[in-house]
Each structure stands twice: as C-alpha cells, then as structure tokens.
C-alpha positions as CSV (number, residue, x, y, z in Angstrom):
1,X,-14.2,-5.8,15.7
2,X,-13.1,-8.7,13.5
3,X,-11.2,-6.3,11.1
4,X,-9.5,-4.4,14.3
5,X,-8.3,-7.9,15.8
6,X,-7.0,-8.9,12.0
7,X,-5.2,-5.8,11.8
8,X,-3.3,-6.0,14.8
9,X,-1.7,-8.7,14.0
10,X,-0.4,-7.6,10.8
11,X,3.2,-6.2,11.0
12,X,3.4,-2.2,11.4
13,X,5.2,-1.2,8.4
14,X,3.1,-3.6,6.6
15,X,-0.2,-1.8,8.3
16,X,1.1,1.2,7.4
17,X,0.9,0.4,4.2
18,X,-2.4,-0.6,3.9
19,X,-3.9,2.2,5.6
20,X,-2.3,4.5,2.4
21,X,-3.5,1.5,0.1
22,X,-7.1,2.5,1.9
23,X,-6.7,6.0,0.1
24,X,-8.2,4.5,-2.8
25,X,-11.3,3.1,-3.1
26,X,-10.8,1.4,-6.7
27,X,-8.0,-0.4,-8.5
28,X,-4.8,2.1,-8.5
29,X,-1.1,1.8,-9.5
30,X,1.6,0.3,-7.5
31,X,4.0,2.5,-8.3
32,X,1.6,5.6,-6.8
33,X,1.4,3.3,-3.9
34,X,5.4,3.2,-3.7
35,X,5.6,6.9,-4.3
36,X,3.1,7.6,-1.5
37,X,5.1,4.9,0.6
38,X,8.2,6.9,-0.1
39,X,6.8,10.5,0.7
40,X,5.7,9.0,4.1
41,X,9.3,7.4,4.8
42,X,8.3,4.3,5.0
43,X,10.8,1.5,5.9
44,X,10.4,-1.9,4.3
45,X,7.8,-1.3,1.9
46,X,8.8,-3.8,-0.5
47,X,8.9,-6.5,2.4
48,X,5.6,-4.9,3.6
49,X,3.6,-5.1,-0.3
50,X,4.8,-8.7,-0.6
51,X,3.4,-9.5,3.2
52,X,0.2,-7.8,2.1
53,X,-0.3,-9.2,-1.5
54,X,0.6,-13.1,-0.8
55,X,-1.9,-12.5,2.8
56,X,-4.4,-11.5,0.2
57,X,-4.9,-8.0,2.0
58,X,-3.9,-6.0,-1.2
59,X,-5.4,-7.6,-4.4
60,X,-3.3,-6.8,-7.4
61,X,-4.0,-7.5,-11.4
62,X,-1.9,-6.4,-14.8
63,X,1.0,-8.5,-13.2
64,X,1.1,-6.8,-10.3
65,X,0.7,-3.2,-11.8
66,X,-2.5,-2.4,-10.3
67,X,-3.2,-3.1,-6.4
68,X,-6.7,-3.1,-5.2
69,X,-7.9,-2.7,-1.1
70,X,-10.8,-5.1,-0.6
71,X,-14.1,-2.8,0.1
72,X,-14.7,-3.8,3.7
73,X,-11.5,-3.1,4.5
74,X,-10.5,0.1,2.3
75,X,-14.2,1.3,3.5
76,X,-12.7,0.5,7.7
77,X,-9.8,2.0,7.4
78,X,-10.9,5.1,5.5
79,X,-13.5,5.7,8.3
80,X,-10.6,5.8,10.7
81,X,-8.4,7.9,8.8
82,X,-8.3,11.9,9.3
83,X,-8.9,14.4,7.1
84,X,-5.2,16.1,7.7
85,X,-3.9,12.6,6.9
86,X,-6.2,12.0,4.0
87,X,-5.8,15.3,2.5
88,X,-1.9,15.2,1.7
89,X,-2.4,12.0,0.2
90,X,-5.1,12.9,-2.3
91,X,-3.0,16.0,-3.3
92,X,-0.4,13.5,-4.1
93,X,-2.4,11.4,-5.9
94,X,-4.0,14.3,-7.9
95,X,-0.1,15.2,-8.9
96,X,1.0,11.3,-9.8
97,X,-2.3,11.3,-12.1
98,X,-1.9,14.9,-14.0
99,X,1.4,13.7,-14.9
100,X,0.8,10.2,-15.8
C-alpha cells in the first residue's frame, strides 16, 4: 500500500510517465522513453521526466541517456498494467531497438 499512497501523490502526467518507464525492467534509453511518451500523446513530458528524475523515481546514468525504474516499483506497476496496454509498448520498443 506504501507504493499506491506514494503514487497518488505524484502529478498525472508525471505517473503516466512512469507507468511506460515500468515497461522496462533494466536500464533503457531516454529517448525510447520520449518516443513512447510521444506515441501515447503525452502532455508535459519533459516537465514530467525532470519531476521524476530530481524525486528519484526514474534513476538515470550516461548523463542522463539511460533511465532506469527502481525494481520494486517497475515490478508494482508492471503487475498492474494490462496485457493490451503492455503489448503496444513492447512492439514499439522492439521497432526503436531493430533500428538503433
């Protein structure tokens, strides 16, 4: 329940965000996260990935290249998340990563 009550008070866009961060369970590019971000339509993602990075919700590393989801959380929220949710976002991700 700890993780729920946390959550709620994060910002929506911001949550949003995180729960496509949660797609991944390792250490993944940003820019797949903005793509992603885009293909949903989400509004204020920039806003949203600085909110979430300096709250320590998204890790990142490489200068802030690669993002990371802390475990417990990335392993909550991808529990939560449905498969016809899921599903469009790994098809995306298998598209970034056979061009890249």
């Amino acid at each position: 329940m700890a993780i729920e009550d946390y959550l709620h008070e994060i910002p929506r866009a911001a949550r949003a965000l995180i729960e496509i961060a949660a797609t991944f369970r390792w250490v993944f590019p940003r820019s797949l996260l903005l793509e992603m971000a885009a293909n949903e339509r989400l509004a204020g993602v920039d806003s949203s990935l600085s909110y979430l990075v300096n709250q320590r919700v998204i890790l990142t590393g490489n200068a802030g290249a690669s993002s990371l989801t802390p475990p417990g959380l990335h392993n909550y929220l991808l529990a939560r998340t449905l498969v016809n949710i899921l599903a469009p976002r790994h098809s995306l991700a298998a598209r970034y990563y056979s061009k890249h």
